[in-house]
Residue, then its C-alpha position, 0 to 999 in steps of 0.5 A: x413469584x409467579x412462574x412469568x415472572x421469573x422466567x422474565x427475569x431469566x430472560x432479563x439475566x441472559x440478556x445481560x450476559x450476552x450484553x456483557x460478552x459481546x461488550x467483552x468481545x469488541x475490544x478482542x475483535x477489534x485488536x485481532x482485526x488490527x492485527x489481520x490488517x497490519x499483518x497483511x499490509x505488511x505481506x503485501x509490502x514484502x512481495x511487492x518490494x521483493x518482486x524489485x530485487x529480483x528484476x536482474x533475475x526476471x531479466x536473466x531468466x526471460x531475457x528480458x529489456x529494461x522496456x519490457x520489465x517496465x511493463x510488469x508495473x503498469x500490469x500490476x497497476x491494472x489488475x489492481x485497480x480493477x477490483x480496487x475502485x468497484x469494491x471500495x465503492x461497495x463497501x457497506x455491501x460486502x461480508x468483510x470477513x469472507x471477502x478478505x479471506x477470499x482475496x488474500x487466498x486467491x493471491x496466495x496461489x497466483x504468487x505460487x503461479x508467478x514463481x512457476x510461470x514457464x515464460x514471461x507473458x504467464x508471469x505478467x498473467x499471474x502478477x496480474x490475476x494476484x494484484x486483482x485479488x490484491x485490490x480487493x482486500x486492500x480496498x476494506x483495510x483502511x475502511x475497516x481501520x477509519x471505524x475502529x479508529x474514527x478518531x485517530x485515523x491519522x495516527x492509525x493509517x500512518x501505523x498500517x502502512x508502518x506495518x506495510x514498510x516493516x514488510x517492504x524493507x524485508x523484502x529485499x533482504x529475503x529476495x537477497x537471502x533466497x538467491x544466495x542459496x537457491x532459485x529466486x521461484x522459492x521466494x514466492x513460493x514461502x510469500x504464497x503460504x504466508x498468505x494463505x495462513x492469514x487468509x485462513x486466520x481473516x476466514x475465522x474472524x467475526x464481522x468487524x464492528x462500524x461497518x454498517x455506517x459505511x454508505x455505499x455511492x451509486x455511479x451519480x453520487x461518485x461522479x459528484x463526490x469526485x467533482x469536489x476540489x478535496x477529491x481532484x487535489x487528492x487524486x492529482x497528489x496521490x497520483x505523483x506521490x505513488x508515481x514517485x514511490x512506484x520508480x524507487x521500488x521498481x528502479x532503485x535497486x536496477x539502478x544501482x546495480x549498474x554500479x554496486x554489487x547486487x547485495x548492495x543494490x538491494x540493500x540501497x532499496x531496503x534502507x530507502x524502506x526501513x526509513x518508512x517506519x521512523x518516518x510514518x512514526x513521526x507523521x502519525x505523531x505530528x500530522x494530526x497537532x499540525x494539520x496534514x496539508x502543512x506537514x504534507x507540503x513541508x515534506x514534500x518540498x523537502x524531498x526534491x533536493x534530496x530525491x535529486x541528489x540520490x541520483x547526483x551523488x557518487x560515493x556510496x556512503x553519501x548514496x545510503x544517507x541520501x536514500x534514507x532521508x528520500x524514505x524519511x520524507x516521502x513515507x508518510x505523504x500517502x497515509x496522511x493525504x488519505x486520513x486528511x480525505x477520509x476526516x472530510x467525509x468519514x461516511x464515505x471512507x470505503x470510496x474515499x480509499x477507492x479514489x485515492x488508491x485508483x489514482x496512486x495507482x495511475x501513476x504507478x501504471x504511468x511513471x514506472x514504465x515511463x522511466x524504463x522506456x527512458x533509460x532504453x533511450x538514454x541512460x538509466x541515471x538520466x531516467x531516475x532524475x524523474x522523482x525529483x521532478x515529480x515531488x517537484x510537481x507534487x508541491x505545486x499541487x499540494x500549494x494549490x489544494x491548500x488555497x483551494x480547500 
């Protein structure tokens, strides 16, 4: 055998080594991917639901109005969406490793920022600075989960923001837990380290595998992917679905401390969360046999009289029962609604996640900060009567994108 050719053969047996290994590597990425984004859509869920607890604090510490903590969610909303919409539709651009781990460390220390922010309008400065960095990693999750997943996304999208909901229902019970014993500023302290684990986690991960497919859309092709009758549905339901979200985690547990014990307020608004976790279960089991407008609309038709009668009824057990149903029946309408947009046009999952983000968080800028300006005119129980108008409204929308589309 000559030495070419057996050097040949080298060559061949390293390459088929090398082959084998990455083959090998692929389906370790792809879990420890999976479990960076669950980790951190859990982590997200924890210091947004956390920051609703500790609304009296914030209110007591800046002597605030209900006015003025009304604005802390329309500052999110803005810094969010800033860097939300610009980096989803870029997606296909990006290294996702480093950008990820960038973001999720520079929201570990605006967090540091917000529990050490001497005056209000430095905490609105953090929180804002935080949800610009929060944008960023929160546009390539679900991308990155719709090609490990092309085809579950459905099922997979409901488990990642179950992940989101099993972080969210801690968060009140640990802003509970730290106030008992100490400065609610600690709180943020431990989230901001938690943060900067996983960023130092994300920064040693290899690229994840799909994202070379995703197509990035120049300014004239996103003025025609929104133009579609899909994409104008998806924004008008998006926008009410996380209106309605965005009052209950920033008002429910305000409101109920109007007349029930502050532990107990914020436990109202972590069952209202720990119901996010059967209900996202089940949407992820059915939606895909069923079809996700039909279940979608269903839902949503059922949450209006219960939405309104966690405002009508008295009694705090009927109160518990009548939240946990509201959690169950709004849970999975978000996730749903995006994997029913991203199966019209999987190539474009970074700006389909954009569009359906940027708008959710429209009205998260709009109807948080509208019911607090209402209950400094009225009464706080009149202003909560705004979530089951806007299911209300979400039904009618979801009626006509299905006749449309």
């Amino acid at each position: 055998m000559s030495e070419a050719s057996e050097r040949g053969r080298v060559a061949e047996r390293r390459q088929g080594s090398a082959g084998r290994e990455q083959s090998d590597r692929r389906p370790a990425d792809r879990r420890l991917w999976t479990a960076a984004i669950f980790v951190f859509s859990a982590l997200v869920g924890l210091s947004l639901q956390m920051r609703g607890a500790m609304f009296p604090s914030f209110a007591a510490t800046f002597d605030l109005s209900e006015a003025e903590l009304g604005l802390i969610a329309p500052v999110s909303a803005l810094g969010y969406v800033l860097t939300l919409f610009g980096v989803g539709m870029v997606v296909g651009r990006l290294r996702v490793e480093r950008f990820v781990a960038l973001a999720l460390a520079v929201a570990g220390v605006c967090l540091v920022g917000v529990g050490f922010a001497p005056t209000f309008l430095l905490l609105l400065a953090f929180v804002f600075a935080r949800m610009v960095a929060t944008g960023g990693f929160r546009a390539l999750g679900r991308p990155v989960l719709s090609h490990l997943y092309p085809a579950n996304r459905g099922r997979v999208f409901n488990f990642q923001t179950m992940a989101w909901a099993v972080g969210a229902t801690a968060g009140p019970l640990f802003a509970t837990f730290v106030l008992a014993r100490g400065d609610w500023r600690v709180a943020y302290v431990v989230v901001a380290a938690l943060f900067l684990v996983v960023a130092a986690f994300v920064s040693r991960l290899p690229a994840p595998d799909g994202m070379e497919n995703e197509r990035s859309l120049s300014l004239a092709d996103v003025r025609t992917l929104l133009r579609r009758p899909s994409m104008l549905g998806l924004s008008a339901a998006m926008a009410l679905v996380v209106g309605i979200e965005g009052g209950m985690f920033t008002w429910l547990p305000y409101y109920a401390n109007g007349f029930l014990p502050r532990s107990r307020a914020n436990l109202l608004l972590s069952v209202y969360l720990a119901a996010y976790v059967p209900g996202r279960l089940a949407f992820g089991a059915v939606a895909e046999r069923l079809g996700y407008l039909r279940v979608v609309t269903a839902a949503a038709a059922l949450s209006v009289p219960v939405l309104y009668a966690v405002v009508a009824v008295t009694a705090e057990a009927a109160l518990f029962a009548a939240t946990f149903c509201a959690g169950l029946l709004v849970s999975g309408l978000f996730p749903t609604l995006l994997a029913w947009a991203t199966d019209r046009v999987p190539e474009y999952s970074g700006p389909v996640n954009a569009v359906a983000m940027t708008a959710g968080q429209g009205g998260y800028f709009v109807f948080p900060a509208v019911v607090g300006a209402v209950a400094s005119a009225t009464t706080m129980r009149t202003a909560m009567h705004a979530e089951a108008a806007l299911a209300a409204a979400l039904v009618a929308v979801l009626v006509v994108l299905r006749a449309r589309t």
